[in-house]
N, C-alpha and C positions, 0 to 999 in steps of 0.2 A: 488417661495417659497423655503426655504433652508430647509433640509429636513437631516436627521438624525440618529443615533439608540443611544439606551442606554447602557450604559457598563455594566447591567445585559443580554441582551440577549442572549449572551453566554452559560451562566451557563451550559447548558442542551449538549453544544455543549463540552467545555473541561473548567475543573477545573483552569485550570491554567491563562487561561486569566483574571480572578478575580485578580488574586497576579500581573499578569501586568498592568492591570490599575493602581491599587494602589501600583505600584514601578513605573509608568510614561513611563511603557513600549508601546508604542501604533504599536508595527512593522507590527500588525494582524491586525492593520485596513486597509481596501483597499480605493483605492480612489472613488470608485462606493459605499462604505458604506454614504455615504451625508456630508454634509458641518458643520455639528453640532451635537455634544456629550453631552448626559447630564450622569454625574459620581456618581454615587449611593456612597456613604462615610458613612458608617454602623454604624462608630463608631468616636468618636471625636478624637482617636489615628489617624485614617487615615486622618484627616484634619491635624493635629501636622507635621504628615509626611510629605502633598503638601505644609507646610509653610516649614520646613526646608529644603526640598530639589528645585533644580531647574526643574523643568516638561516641555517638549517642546511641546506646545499645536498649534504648527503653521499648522500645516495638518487641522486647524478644523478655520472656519468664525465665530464660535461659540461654548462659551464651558456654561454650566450650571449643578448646583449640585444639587442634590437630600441631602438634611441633615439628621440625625443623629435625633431619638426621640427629643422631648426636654421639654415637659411635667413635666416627671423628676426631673427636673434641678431646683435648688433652683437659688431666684433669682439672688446672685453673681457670683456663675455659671453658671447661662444663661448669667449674664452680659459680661462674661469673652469669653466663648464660641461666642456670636454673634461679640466679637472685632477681637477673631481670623474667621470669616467670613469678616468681613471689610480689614483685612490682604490679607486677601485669592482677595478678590478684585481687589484690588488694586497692587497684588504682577500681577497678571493673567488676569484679565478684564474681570472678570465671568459676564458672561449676564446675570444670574438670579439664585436666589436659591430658590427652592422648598422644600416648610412646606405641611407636611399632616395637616390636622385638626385633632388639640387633644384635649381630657377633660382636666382641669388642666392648660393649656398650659397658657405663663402670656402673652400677644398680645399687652396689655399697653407698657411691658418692650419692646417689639418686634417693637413695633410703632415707636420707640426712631431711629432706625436702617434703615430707610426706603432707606439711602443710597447706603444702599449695593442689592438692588433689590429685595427686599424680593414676591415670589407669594405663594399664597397657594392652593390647590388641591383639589379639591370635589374629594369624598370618593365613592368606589363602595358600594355594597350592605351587604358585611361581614362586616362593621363599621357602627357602632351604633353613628357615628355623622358626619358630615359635608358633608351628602349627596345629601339635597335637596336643593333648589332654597334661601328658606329664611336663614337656618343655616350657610351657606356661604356668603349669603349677607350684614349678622348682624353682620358676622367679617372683610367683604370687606368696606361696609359702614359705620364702626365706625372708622375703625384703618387705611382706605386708602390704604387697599393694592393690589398689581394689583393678576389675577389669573390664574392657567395656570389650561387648559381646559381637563379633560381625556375624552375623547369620549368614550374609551371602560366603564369609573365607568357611566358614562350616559347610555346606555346602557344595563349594570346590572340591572340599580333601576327601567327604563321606555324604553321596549323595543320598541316603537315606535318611540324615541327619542326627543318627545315636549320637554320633558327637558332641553334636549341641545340646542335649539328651543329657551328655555325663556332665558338660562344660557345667548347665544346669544344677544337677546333683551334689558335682564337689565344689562350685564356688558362690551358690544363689546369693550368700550374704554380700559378695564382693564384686555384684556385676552392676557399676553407677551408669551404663548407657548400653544400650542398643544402635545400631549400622545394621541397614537393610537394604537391601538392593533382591536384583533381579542377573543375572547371567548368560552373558554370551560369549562369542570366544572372542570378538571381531573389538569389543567394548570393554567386556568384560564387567564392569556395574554398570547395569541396564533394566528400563522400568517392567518391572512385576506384571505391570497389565498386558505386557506385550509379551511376556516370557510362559506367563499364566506357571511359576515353579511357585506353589501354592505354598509344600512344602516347606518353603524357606519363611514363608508367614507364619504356619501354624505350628513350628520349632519355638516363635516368642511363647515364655510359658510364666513371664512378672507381669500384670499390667500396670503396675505402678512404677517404674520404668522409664526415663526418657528416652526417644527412642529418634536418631539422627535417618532419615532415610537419602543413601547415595543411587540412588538410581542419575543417571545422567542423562539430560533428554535432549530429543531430537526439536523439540519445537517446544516452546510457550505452554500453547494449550495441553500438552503431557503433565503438565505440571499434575493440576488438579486431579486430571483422570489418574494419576500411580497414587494421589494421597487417598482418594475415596475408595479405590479399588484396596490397598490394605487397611484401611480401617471398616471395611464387611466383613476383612476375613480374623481381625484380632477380637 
């Protein structure tokens, strides 16, 4: 399984790692950080950015973005927006870009784009939509798109985790990634080895699977100890 963190986990650790992901800085990643990055891009300036400049993504078997609202966006500018996504592709060889579920959101226009790997993400419990089994399904199974799987928003909504369970069951062919964390209230994605919600480990049921883990930490040395700590238990 290739295995991962996200270029938020930081945050909490130093400000600064933020401004070098998105300046294509990656010298803070270690090589025990995993084989595959997914890059949080908050804003559609910081996609403008990874197209104009050259970014050396060769330390990673895997890179995948997190995108930018897009609910928002009137249609010519979603249209515009998702071409520089297919840019971004093709410039990079992004393995996937991850859509939260929006109200609003146009998914017909989004259908159009399917080339560029589009998944979308069940929602934990502070979102008022694309949390359960059918609201997800009714945007996977009309518009065909694959989905990438959070254990920890499974978790939130059904602490015993059948959800991820059925998530499992009705969509195994269409889940290209995994998001794993740990839970609190204070943080909210927080490391596994400190939470010890086992559970949310033993819910992964592909191991073949990329698998992005958000735990956010408290300090450096967390790093290591939350990636060793869920690979005893997968």
């Amino acid at each position: 399984m290739i295995i991962g963190l996200s270029s938020g986990n930081f945050y909490r650790i130093s400000a600064e790692i933020k401004h070098k992901v998105l300046s294509g800085d990656f010298s803070f990643w270690k090589k025990d950080y995993g084989d595959i990055v997914e890059i949080h891009l908050p804003k559609e300036k910081d996609i403008d950015d990874f197209l104009n400049k050259d970014f050396d993504f060769s330390c990673f078997k895997l890179v995948s973005i997190h995108v930018p609202k897009v609910s928002d966006k009137k249609d010519d500018d979603l249209y515009r927006f998702l071409t520089k996504l297919r840019l971004l592709k093709e410039k990079y060889g992004i393995y996937n870009f991850v859509f939260h579920i929006e109200k609003g959101a146009n998914w017909e226009l989004l259908s159009g784009f399917k080339d560029i790997s589009i998944s979308v993400e069940n929602m934990d419990n502070d979102k008022n939509i694309g949390r359960s089994l059918r609201e997800i399904g009714e945007i996977i199974s009309r518009y065909d798109f694959n989905l990438t799987l959070d254990l920890q928003h499974c978790y939130t909504n059904d602490k015993s985790m059948s959800l991820a369970c059925d998530f499992h069951k009705e969509f195994k062919n269409k889940i290209v990634e995994y998001h794993i964390s740990g839970f609190c209230s204070k943080f909210k994605h927080y490391p596994l080895f400190k939470t010890k919600q086992d559970r949310i480990i033993k819910a992964l049921e592909i191991k073949n699977i990329p698998m992005v883990i958000e735990s956010t930490f408290d300090k450096e040395s967390d790093v290591k100890k939350e990636i060793d700590y869920i690979k005893a238990l997968i």
